[in-house]
MARMARDO-627900 format. One record per residue (C-alpha): residue number from 0; residue in three letters; x, y, z. Coordinates in steps of 0.1 Angstrom, whole numbers, m for minus. Each point is the difference from the previous one (the first is absolute). Example, Ala and Ser with C-alpha at 12.3 -4.5 7.8 and 13.67 -1.06 7.14 Angstrom:
{drendren:0	kelo:ALA	xx:123	yy:m45	zz:78};
{drendren:1	kelo:SER	xx:14	yy:34	zz:m7};
***
This chain:
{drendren:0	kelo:UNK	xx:585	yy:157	zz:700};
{drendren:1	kelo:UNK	xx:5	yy:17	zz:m32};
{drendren:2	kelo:UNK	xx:m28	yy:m14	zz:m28};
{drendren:3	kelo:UNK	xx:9	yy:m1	zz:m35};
{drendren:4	kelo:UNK	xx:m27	yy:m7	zz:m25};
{drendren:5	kelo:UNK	xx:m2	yy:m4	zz:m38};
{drendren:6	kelo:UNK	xx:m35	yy:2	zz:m17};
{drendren:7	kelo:UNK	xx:m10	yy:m31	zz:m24};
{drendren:8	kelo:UNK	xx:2	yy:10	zz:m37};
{drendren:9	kelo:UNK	xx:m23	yy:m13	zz:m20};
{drendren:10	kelo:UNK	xx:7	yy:m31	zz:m21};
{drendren:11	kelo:UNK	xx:17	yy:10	zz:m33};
{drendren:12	kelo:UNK	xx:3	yy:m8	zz:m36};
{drendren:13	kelo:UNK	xx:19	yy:m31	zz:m5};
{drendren:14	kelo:UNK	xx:11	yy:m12	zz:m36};
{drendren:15	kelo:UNK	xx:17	yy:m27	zz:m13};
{drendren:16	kelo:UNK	xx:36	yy:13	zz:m15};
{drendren:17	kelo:UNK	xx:1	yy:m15	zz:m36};
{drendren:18	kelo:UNK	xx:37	yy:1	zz:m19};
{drendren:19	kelo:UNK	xx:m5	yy:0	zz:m39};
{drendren:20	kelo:UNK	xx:31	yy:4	zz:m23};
{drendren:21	kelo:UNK	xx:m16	yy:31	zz:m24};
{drendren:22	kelo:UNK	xx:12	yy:29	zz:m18};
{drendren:23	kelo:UNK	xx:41	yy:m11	zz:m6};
{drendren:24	kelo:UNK	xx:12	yy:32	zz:m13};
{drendren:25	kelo:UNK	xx:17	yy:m12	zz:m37};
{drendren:26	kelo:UNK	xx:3	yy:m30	zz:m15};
{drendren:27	kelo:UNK	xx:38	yy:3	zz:10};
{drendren:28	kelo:UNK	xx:m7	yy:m21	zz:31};
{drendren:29	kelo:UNK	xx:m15	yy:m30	zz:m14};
{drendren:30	kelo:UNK	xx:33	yy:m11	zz:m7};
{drendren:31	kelo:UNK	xx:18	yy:6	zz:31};
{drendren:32	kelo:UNK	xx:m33	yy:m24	zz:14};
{drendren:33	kelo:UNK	xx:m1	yy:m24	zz:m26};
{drendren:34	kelo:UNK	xx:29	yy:m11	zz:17};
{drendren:35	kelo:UNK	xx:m15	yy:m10	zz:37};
{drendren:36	kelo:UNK	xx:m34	yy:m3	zz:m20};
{drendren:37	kelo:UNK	xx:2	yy:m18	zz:m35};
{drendren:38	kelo:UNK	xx:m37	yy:m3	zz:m2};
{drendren:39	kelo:UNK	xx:3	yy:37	zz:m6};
{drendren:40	kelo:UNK	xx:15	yy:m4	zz:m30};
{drendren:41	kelo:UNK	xx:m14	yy:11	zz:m33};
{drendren:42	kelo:UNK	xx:m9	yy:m33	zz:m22};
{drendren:43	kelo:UNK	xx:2	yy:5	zz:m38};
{drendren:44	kelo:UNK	xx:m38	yy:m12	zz:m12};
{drendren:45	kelo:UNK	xx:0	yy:m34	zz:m15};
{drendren:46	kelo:UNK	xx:m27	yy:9	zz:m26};
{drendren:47	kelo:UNK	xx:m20	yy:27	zz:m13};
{drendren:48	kelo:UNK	xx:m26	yy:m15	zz:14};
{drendren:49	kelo:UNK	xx:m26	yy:28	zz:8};
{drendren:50	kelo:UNK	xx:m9	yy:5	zz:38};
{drendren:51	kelo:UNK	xx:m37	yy:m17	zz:8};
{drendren:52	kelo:UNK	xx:m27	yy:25	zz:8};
{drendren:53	kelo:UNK	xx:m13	yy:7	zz:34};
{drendren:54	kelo:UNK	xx:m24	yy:m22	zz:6};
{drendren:55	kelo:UNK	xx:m31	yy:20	zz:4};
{drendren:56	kelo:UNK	xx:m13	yy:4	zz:37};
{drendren:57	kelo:UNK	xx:m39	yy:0	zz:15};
{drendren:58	kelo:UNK	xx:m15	yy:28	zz:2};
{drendren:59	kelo:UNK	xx:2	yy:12	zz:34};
{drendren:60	kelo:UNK	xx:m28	yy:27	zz:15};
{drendren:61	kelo:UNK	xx:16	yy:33	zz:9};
{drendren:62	kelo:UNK	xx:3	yy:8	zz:34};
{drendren:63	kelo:UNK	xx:m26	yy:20	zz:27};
{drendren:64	kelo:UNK	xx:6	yy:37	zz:m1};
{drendren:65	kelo:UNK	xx:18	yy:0	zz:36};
{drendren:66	kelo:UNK	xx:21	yy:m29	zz:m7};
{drendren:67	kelo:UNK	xx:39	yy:13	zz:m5};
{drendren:68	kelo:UNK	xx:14	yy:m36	zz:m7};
{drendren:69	kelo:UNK	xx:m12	yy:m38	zz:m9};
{drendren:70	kelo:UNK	xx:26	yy:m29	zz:8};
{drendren:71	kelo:UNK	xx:m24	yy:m34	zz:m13};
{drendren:72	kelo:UNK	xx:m27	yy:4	zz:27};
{drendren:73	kelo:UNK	xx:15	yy:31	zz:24};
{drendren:74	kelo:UNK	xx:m8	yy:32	zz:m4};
{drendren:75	kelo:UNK	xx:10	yy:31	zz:18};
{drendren:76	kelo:UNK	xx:m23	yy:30	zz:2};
{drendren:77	kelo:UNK	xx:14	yy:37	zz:m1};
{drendren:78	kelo:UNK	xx:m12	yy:m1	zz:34};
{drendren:79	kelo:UNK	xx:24	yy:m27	zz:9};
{drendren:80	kelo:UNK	xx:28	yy:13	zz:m17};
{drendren:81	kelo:UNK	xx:m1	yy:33	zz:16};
{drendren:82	kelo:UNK	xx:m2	yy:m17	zz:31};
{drendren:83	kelo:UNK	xx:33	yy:m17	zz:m6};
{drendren:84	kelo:UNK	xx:15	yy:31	zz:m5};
{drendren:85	kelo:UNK	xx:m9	yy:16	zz:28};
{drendren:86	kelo:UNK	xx:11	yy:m28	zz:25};
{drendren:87	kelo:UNK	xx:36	yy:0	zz:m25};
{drendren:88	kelo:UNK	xx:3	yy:41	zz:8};
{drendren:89	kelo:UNK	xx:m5	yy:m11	zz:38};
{drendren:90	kelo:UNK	xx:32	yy:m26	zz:m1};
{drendren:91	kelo:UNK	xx:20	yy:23	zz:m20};
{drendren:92	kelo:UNK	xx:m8	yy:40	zz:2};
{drendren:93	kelo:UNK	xx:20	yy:8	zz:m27};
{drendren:94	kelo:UNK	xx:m14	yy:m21	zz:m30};
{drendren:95	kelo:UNK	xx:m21	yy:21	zz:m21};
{drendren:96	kelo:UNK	xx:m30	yy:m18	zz:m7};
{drendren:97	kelo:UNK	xx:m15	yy:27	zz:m24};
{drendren:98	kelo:UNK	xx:29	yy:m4	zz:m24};
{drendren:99	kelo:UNK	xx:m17	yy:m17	zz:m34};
{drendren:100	kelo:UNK	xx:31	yy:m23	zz:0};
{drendren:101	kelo:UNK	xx:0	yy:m10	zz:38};
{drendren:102	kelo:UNK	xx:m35	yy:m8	zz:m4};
{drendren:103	kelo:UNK	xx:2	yy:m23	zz:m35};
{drendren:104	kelo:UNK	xx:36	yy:m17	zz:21};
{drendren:105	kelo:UNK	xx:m22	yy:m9	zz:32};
{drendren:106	kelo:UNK	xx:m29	yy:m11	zz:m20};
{drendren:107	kelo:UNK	xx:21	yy:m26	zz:m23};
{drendren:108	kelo:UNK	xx:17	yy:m11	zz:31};
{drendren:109	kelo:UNK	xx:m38	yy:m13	zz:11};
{drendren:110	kelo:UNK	xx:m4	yy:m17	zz:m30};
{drendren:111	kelo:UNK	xx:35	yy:m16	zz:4};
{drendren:112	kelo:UNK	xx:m13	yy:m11	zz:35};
{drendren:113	kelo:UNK	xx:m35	yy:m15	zz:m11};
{drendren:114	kelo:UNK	xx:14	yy:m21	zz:m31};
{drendren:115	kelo:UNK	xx:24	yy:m17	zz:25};
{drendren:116	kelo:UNK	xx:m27	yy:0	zz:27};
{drendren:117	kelo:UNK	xx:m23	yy:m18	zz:m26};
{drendren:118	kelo:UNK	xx:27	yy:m20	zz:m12};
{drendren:119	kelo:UNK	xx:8	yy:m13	zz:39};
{drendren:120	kelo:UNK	xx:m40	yy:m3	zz:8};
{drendren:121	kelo:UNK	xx:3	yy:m31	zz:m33};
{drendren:122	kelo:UNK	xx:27	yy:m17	zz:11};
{drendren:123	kelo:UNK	xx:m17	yy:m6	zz:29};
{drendren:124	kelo:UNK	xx:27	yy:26	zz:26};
{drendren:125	kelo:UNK	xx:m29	yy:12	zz:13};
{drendren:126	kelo:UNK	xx:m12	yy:m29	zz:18};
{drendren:127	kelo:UNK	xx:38	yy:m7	zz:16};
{drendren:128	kelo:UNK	xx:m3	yy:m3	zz:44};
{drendren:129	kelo:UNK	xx:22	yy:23	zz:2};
{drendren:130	kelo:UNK	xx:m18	yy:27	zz:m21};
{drendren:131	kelo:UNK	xx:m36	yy:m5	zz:9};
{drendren:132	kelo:UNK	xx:13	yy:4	zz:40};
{drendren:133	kelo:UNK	xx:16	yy:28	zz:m9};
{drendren:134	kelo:UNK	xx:m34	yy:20	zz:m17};
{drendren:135	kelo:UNK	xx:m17	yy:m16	zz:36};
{drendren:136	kelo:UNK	xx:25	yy:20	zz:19};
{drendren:137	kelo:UNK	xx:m1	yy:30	zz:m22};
{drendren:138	kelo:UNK	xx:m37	yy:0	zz:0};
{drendren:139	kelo:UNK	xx:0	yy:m3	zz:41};
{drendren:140	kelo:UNK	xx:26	yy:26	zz:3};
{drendren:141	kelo:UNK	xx:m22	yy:25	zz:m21};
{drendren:142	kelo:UNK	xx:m33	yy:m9	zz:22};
{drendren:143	kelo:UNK	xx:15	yy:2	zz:32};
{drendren:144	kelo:UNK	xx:11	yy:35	zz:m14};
{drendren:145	kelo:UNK	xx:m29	yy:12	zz:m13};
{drendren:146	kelo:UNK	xx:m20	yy:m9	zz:38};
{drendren:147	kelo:UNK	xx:26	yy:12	zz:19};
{drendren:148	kelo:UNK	xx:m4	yy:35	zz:m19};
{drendren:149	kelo:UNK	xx:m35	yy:0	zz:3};
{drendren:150	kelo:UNK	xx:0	yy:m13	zz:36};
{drendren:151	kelo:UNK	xx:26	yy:34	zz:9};
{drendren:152	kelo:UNK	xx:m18	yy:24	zz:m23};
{drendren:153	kelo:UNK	xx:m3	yy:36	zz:16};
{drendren:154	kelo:UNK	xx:24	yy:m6	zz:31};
{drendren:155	kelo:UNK	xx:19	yy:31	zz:0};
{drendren:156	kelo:UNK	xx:20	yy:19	zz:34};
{drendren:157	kelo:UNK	xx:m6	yy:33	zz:8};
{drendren:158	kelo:UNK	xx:33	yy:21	zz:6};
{drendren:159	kelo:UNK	xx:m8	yy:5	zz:40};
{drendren:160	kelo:UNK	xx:m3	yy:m39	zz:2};
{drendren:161	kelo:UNK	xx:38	yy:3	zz:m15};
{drendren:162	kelo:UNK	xx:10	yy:25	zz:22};
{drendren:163	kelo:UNK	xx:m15	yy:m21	zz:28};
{drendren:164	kelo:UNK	xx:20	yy:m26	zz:m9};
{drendren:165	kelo:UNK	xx:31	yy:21	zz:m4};
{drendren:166	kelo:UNK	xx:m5	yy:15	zz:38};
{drendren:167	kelo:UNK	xx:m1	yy:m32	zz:15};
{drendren:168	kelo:UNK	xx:28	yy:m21	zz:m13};
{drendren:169	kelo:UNK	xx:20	yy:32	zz:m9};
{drendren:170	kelo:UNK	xx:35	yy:m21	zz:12};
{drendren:171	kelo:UNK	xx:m11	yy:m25	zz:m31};
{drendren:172	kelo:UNK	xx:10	yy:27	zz:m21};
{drendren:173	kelo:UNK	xx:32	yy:7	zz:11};
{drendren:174	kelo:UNK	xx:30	yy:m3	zz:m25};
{drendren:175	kelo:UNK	xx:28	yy:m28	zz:12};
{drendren:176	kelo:UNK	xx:21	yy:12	zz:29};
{drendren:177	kelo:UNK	xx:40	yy:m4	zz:m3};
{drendren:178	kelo:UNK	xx:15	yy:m17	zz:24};
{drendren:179	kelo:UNK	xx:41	yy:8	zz:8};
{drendren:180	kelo:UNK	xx:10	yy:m39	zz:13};
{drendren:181	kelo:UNK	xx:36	yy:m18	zz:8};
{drendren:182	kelo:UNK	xx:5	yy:m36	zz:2};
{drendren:183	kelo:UNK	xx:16	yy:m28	zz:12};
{drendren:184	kelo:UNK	xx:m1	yy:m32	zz:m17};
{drendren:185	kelo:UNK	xx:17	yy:m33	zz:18};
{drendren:186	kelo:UNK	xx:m1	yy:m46	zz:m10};
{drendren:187	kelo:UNK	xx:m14	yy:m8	zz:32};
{drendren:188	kelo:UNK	xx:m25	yy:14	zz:29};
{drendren:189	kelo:UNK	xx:29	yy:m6	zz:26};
{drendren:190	kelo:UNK	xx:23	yy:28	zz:m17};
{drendren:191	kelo:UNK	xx:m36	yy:19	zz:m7};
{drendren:192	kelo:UNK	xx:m8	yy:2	zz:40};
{drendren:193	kelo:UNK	xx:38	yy:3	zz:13};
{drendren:194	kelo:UNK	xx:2	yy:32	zz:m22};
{drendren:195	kelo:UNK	xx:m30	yy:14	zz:10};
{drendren:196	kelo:UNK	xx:8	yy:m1	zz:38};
{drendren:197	kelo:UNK	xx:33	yy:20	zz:m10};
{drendren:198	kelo:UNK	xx:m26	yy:23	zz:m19};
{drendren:199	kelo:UNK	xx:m23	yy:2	zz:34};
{drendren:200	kelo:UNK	xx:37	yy:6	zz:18};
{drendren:201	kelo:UNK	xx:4	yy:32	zz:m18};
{drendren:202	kelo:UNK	xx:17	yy:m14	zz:m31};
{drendren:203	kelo:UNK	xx:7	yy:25	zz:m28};
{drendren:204	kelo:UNK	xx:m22	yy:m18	zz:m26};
{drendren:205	kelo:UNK	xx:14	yy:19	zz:m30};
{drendren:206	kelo:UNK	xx:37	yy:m18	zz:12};
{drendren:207	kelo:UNK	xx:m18	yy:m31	zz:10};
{drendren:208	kelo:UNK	xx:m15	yy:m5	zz:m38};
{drendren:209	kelo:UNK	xx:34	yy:7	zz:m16};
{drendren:210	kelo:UNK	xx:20	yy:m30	zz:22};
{drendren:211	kelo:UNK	xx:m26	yy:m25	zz:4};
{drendren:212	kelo:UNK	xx:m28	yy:2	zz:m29};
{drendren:213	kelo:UNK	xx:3	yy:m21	zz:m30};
{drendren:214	kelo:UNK	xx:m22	yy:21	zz:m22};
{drendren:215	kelo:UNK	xx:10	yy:20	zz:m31};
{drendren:216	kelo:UNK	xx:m8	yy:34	zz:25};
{drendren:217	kelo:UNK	xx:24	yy:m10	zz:25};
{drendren:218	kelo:UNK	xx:27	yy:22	zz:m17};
{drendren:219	kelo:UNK	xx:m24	yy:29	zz:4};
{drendren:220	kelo:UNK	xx:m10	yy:m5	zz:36};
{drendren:221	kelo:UNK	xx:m31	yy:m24	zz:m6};
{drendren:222	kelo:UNK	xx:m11	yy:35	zz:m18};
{drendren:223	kelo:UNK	xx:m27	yy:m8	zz:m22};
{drendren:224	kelo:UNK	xx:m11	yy:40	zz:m4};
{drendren:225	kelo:UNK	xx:m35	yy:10	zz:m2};
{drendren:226	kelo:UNK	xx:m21	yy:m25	zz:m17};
{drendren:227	kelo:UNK	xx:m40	yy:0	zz:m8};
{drendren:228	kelo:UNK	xx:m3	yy:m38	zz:m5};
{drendren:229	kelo:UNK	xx:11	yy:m23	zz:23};
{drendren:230	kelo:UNK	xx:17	yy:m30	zz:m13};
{drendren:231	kelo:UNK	xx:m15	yy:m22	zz:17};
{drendren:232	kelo:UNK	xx:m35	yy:m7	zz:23};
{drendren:233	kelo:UNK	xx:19	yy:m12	zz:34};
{drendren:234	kelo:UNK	xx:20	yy:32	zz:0};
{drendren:235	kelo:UNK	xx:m31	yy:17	zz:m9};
{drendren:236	kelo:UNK	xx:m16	yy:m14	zz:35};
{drendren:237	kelo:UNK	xx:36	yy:6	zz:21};
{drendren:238	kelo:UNK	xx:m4	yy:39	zz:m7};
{drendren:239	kelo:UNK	xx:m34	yy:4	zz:2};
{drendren:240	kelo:UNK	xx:5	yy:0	zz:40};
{drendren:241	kelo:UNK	xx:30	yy:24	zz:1};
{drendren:242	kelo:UNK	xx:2	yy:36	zz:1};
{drendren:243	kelo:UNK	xx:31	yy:18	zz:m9};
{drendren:244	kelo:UNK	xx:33	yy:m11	zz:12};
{drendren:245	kelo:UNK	xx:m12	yy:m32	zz:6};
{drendren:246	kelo:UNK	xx:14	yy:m37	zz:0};
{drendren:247	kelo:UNK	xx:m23	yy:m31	zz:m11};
{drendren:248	kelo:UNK	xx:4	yy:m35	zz:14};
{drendren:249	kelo:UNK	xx:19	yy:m23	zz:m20};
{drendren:250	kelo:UNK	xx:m27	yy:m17	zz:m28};
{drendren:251	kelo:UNK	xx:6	yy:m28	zz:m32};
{drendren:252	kelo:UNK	xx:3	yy:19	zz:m31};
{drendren:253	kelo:UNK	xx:9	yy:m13	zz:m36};
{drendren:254	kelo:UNK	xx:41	yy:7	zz:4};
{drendren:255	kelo:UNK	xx:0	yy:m14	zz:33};
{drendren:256	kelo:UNK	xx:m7	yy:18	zz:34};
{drendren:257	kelo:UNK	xx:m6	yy:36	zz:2};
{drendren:258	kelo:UNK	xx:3	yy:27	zz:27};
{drendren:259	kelo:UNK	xx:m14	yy:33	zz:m10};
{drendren:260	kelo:UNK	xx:5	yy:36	zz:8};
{drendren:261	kelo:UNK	xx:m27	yy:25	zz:m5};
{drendren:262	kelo:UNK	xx:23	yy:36	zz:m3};
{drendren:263	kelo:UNK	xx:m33	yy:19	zz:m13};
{drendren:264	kelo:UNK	xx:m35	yy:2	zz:m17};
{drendren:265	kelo:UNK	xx:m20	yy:24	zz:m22};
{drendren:266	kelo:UNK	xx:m31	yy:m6	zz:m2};
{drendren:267	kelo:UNK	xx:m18	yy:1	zz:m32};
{drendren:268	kelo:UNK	xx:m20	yy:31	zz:m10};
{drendren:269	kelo:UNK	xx:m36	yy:m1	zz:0};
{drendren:270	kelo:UNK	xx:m14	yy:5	zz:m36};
{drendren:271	kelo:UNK	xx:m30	yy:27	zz:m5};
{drendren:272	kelo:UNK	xx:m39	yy:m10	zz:m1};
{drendren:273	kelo:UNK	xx:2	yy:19	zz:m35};
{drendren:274	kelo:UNK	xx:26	yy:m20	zz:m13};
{drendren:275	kelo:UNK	xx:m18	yy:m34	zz:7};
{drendren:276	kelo:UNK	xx:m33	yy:8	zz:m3};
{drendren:277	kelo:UNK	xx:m4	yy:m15	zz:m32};
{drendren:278	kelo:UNK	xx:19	yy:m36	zz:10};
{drendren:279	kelo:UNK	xx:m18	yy:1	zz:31};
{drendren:280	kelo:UNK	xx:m35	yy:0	zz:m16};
{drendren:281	kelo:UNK	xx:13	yy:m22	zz:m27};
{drendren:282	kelo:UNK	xx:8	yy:m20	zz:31};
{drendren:283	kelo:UNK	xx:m33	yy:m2	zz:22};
{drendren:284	kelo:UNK	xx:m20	yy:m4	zz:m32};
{drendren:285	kelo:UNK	xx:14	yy:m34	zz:m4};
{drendren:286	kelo:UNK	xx:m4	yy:m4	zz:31};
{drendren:287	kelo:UNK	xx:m34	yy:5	zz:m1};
{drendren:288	kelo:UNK	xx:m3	yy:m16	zz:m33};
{drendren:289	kelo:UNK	xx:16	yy:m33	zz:18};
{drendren:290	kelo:UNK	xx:m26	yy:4	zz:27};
{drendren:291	kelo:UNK	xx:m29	yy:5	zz:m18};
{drendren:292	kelo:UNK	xx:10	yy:m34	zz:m22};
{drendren:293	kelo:UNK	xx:2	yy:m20	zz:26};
{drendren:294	kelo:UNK	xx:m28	yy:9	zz:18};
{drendren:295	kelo:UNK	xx:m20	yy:m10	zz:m33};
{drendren:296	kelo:UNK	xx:20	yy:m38	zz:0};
{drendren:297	kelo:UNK	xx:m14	yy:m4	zz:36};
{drendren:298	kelo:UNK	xx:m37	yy:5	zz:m11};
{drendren:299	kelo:UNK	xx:4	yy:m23	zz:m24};
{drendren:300	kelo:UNK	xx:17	yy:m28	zz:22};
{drendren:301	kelo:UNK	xx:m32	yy:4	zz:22};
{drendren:302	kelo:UNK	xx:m23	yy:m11	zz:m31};
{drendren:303	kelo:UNK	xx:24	yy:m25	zz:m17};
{drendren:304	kelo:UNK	xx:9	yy:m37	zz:13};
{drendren:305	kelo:UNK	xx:39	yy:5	zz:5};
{drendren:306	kelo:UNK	xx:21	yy:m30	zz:10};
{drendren:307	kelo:UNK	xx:35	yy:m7	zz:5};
{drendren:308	kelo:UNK	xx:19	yy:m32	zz:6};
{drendren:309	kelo:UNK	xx:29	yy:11	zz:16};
{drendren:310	kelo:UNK	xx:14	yy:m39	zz:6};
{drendren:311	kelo:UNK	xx:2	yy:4	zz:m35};
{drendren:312	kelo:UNK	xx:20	yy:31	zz:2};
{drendren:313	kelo:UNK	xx:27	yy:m16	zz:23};
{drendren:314	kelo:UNK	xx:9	yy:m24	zz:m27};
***
């Protein structure tokens, strides 16, 4: 059994993707969407009444030496920001998070995020079912993560444990064998059994498949070639007992009922330790990781109070 295992990637930066209309290139297209838009539309000034001055504003006290950025009541620390950036370069390699520009983009992107955050925490979104079981769920995914990781800490294999492994279930790592097969495919068991006595007679079953068979190979002799997938699970179990040149019993299949003929078999070729060595300990430190997990759960059903109503559960 072939393992295939991806490793977790940190969670990375998420921002919410704001839209502004800025920066129309000439006044040339105001026009063209005053049409759709009239409220774009220059106004001619009613008066010459002179715009009111800004209203002046409280003073407000400067911010702490390591604080980047103030939204109202959140602030985010260098620290923080760099942070950020570093789980951003994990989701996407190629962003270059030195760049004066990238840096001044992601940073107005999180105080796009926190003035609609703020903006949802007053109107009272915060406090909606479905939100506040959401954060529960997050916040019991994240725990559940952080234990398990703790729990597994410092499991590693050792390459002869791998190669232990290897030796002993060596035909696990075999690559799919090809099997040459011809069919026959018939309505009813009856036909299915009457043709497979004039098979046990000595009937040619190439001839046989071409005359009687109602499948699309018939024209070919039942030939379906070599294939490396089976189409099917009870044609899977009607060769598994035949060896070359072999006939199986007549079985239910999705077309109808099938008689098969095994003409040949390669078997599959046995990968190298060298080129699995890596997926196998991959493999076995799961494994262990699994193992070692729910070895921990058991000592703690033993000093918790656990019940289950299963009536309940049949409902």
């Amino acid at each position: 059994m072939r393992y295939s295992f991806k490793s977790l990637r940190k969670q990375g930066f998420c921002a919410v993707v704001l839209l502004f209309l800025v920066g129309l290139s000439g006044c040339d297209k105001i026009p063209f969407l005053s049409k759709f838009f009239p409220s774009l539309e220059k106004s001619e000034p009613t008066s010459a009444k002179p715009p009111e001055a800004p209203k002046p504003q409280a003073a407000q006290q400067p911010p702490a030496a390591n604080v980047l950025a103030k939204v109202n009541n959140w602030t985010l620390t260098l620290e923080e920001f760099k942070d950020k950036l570093n789980s951003l370069k994990e989701a996407l390699p190629e962003y270059d998070i030195n760049d004066f520009d990238s840096k001044k983009l992601v940073l107005e992107e999180l105080m796009r995020q926190q003035l609609l955050i703020q903006d949802a925490e007053k109107s009272g979104l915060a406090q909606k079912k479905d939100i506040t079981e959401a954060v529960e769920e997050f916040r019991k995914t994240l725990l559940v993560r952080e234990i398990a990781a703790k729990i597994t800490a410092g499991i590693e294999v050792a390459d002869q444990e791998a190669q232990d492994y290897y030796d002993q279930n060596k035909n696990s790592f075999a690559a799919p064998g090809e099997w040459h097969i011809r069919e026959i495919v018939v309505p009813t068991q009856e036909e299915a059994t009457e043709i497979l006595i004039e098979l046990l007679k000595g009937a040619d079953f190439a001839a046989t498949a071409q005359a009687r068979s109602k499948s699309e190979s018939a024209s070919k002799g039942g030939d379906l070639g070599f294939v490396k997938e089976l189409p099917f699970s009870q044609m899977e179990v009607a060769l598994s007992t035949l060896d070359a040149g072999g006939i199986s019993s007549a079985f239910k299949g999705p077309d109808g009922f099938y008689i098969v003929k095994l003409e040949d078999k390669k078997e599959g070729e046995v990968q190298s330790f060298d080129a699995l060595k890596e997926e196998i300990k991959a493999g076995l430190t799961l494994m262990k990781q699994q193992q070692k997990i729910l070895a921990y759960i058991d000592e703690l059903k033993q000093k918790s109070t656990v019940q289950v109503n299963e009536e309940l559960l049949k409902q």
